[in-house]
C-alpha positions in Angstrom: 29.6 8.4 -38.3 26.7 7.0 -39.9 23.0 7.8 -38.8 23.0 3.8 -37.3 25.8 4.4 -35.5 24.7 7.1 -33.9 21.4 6.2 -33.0 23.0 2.8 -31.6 25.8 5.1 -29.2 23.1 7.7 -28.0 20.6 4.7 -26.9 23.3 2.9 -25.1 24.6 5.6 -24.0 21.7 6.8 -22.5 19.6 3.2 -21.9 22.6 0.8 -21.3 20.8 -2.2 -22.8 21.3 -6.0 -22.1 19.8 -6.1 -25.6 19.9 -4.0 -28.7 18.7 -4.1 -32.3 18.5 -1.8 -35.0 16.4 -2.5 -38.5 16.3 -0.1 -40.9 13.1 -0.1 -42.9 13.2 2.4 -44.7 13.4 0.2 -48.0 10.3 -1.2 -47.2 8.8 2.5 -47.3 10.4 3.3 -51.0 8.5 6.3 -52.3 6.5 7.1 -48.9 10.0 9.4 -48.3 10.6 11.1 -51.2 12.6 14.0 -50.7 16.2 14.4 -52.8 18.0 14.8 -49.3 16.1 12.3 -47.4 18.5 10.8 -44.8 20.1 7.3 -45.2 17.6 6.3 -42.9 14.2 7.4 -42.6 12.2 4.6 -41.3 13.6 2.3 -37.9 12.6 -0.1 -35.7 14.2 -0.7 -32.7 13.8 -3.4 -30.8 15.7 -2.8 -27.2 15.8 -4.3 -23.6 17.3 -2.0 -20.7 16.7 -2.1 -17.1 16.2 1.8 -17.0 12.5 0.8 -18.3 11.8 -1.4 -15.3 8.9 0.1 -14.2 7.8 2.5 -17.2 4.4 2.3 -19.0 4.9 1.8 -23.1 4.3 5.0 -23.4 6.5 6.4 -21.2 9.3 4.3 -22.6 8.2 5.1 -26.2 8.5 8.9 -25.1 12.2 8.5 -23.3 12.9 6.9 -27.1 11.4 9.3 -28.8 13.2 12.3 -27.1 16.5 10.6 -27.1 16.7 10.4 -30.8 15.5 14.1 -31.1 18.3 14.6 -33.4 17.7 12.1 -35.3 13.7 13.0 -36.1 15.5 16.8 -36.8 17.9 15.7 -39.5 14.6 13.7 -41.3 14.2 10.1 -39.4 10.4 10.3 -40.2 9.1 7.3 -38.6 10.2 4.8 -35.7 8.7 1.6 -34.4 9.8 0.7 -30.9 9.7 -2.5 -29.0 11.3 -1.8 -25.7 11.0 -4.2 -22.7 12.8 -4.3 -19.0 14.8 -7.4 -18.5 12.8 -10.3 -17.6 9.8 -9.3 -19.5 8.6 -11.4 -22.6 9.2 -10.0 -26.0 8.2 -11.3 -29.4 11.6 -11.6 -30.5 
């Protein structure tokens, strides 16, 4: 399974979002990475809506994030933008 795919089943696992997107970045960061076993991915942003944030300050629903994809950070994800909003609430995209 693929680092994306497991990032996408832990966080709908765990969040059950109405709304879920993944970009990987990390070829926008070429060089800033560069280890010989950097990951496939080492630069995300995820953009997700789930009513489990209803509620939440953006922090606290950077930090639920954050600690979900523990893992991920562990095996070299080294840097993650996150966009996460309850249902109902505006976002950009």
């Amino acid at each position: 399974m693929t680092m994306a795919a497991k990032i996408e089943d832990r966080l709908t696992t765990l969040f059950r979002p109405e709304r879920l997107i993944l970009k990987d970045e990390s070829a926008q960061h070429a060089g800033h990475y560069d280890e010989p076993d950097a990951p496939e991915i080492t630069h995300l942003r995820i953009r997700i809506v789930s009513g489990k944030f209803k509620g939440m300050s953006r922090i606290a629903r950077h930090r639920a994030v954050n600690e979900a994809l523990g893992p991920e950070f562990a095996d070299g994800l080294h840097a993650l933008a996150i966009e996460a909003a309850a249902p109902g609430e505006p976002t950009r995209w």
